[in-house]
C-alpha positions, 0 to 999 in steps of 0.5 A, spaced: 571 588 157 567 583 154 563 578 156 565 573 160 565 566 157 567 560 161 572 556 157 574 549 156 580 549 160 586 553 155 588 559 156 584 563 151 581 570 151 574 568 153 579 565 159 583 571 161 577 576 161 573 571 165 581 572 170 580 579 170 573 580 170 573 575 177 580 580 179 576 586 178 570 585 183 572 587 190 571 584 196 570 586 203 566 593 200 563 595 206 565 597 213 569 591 217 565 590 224 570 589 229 574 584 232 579 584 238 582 576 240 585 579 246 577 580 249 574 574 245 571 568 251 574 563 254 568 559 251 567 559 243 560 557 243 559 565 245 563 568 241 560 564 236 552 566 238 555 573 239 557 573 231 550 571 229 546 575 233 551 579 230 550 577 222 541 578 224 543 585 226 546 586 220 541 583 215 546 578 212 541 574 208 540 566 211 546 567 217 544 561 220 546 558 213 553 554 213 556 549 208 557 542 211 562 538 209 564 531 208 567 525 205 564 522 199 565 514 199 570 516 193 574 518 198 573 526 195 570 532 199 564 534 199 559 540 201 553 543 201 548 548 204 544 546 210 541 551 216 543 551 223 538 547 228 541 548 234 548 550 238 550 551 245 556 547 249 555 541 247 556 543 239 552 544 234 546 540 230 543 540 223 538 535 220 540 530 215 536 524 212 539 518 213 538 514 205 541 521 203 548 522 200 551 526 207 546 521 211 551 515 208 557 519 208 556 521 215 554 513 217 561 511 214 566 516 216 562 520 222 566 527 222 566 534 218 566 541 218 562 547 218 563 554 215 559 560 216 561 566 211 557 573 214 560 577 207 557 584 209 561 584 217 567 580 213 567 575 218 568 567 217 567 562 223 570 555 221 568 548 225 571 541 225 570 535 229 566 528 230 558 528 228 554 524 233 547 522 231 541 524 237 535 519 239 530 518 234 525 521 239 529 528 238 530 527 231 522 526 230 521 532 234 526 536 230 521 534 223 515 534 227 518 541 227 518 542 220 513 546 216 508 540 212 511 540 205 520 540 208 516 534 212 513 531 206 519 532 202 522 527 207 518 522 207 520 521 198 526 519 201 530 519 194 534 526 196 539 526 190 537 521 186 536 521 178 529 525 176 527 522 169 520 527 168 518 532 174 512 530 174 514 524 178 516 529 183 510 533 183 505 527 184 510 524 189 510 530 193 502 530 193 501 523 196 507 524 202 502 531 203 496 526 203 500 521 208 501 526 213 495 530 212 491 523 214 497 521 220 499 528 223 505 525 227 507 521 222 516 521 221 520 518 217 525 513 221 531 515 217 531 523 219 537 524 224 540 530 228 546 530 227 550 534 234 558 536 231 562 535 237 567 540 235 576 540 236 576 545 232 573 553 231 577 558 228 573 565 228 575 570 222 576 576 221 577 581 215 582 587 214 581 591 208 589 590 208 589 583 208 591 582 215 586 578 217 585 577 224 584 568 226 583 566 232 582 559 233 580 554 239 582 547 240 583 541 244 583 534 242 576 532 245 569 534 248 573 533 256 578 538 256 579 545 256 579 550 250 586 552 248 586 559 243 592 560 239 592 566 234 593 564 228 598 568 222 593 571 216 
């Protein structure tokens, strides 16, 4: 086969082989772990931190990492990669920094999801709901939590802007660590907890003969009573 080749957007031969050199790589190569819906918990929350002591067990590299996805200001999705703080029956917590393209989106439209992927078990966990900010004095905490250079690179506050020259970014970072070297407590305002309150939770597990096992938690808000509904593949 030859070499795969992106392609312009016309089906031409690079493209095909590009098609089948993406149909030919497998999935769900290895042992599937186990999921019985009937024995899952009336509380979503334990399912989930099972299925992530789980994925720890398993090595899966990062499993605490999820994709947070969001409206844009267009109107468009959009995603990224970001490390689970925190989860428990209130919901789940990531960090984010206000001036930044998620931390404005989540200001103008305060809803979104989460995805987990945890390939080596074949299991996907998927959340959906409203996203409330926590105090300044928790969101301090959770960054004073952080290692000195995540912190200094908070205190840039240019998170996705255009970068002209590296070195910009380089003497930048040396004079936020300077700053935080000098004031050990020092926080940047704009670090936000974030809590995602969740409606929606669908626990996914794979089969090698594609019927997938779904199980999906529901209620239309935080006061009520989880429902559970199977779901088809």
């Amino acid at each position: 086969m030859n070499e795969p080749i992106a392609s312009s957007g016309t089906d031409t031969a690079e493209s095909v082989s590009v098609r089948e050199w993406l149909r030919g790589l497998e999935v769900f190569a290895g042992p599937l772990a186990d999921f019985d819906p009937a024995e899952a918990p009336s509380e979503p929350t334990e399912l989930f931190l099972s299925w992530l002591r789980e994925a720890v067990a398993a090595g899966v590299p990062d499993a605490h990492a999820m994709t947070l996805s969001t409206v844009g200001e267009d109107g468009g999705p959009d995603a990224r990669v970001l490390i689970l703080k925190n989860v428990d029956t209130d919901g789940w917590q990531f960090a984010v920094h206000a001036g930044s393209p998620k931390g404005r989106q989540l200001a103008a439209r305060p809803s979104a999801a989460l995805t987990f992927y945890w390939p080596a078990l074949g299991r996907q966990v998927r959340v959906r709901g409203a996203v409330e900010p926590a105090s300044p004095d928790q969101s301090a905490a959770d960054l004073l939590a952080r290692a000195s250079s995540a912190r200094a690179e908070v205190l840039l506050g240019r998170q996705s802007d255009h970068l002209e020259n590296p070195e910009d970014r380089e003497a930048a970072l040396r004079t936020a660590l300077a700053r935080i070297e000098a004031e050990p407590e020092l926080v940047s305002p704009e670090w936000t907890l974030q809590t995602l309150v969740p409606v929606q939770i669908e626990f996914w597990q794979a089969d090698k003969g594609r019927l997938h096992n779904r199980l999906r938690y529901e209620r239309p808000d935080r006061h009520t009573a989880w429902e559970r509904h199977l779901l088809w593949p």
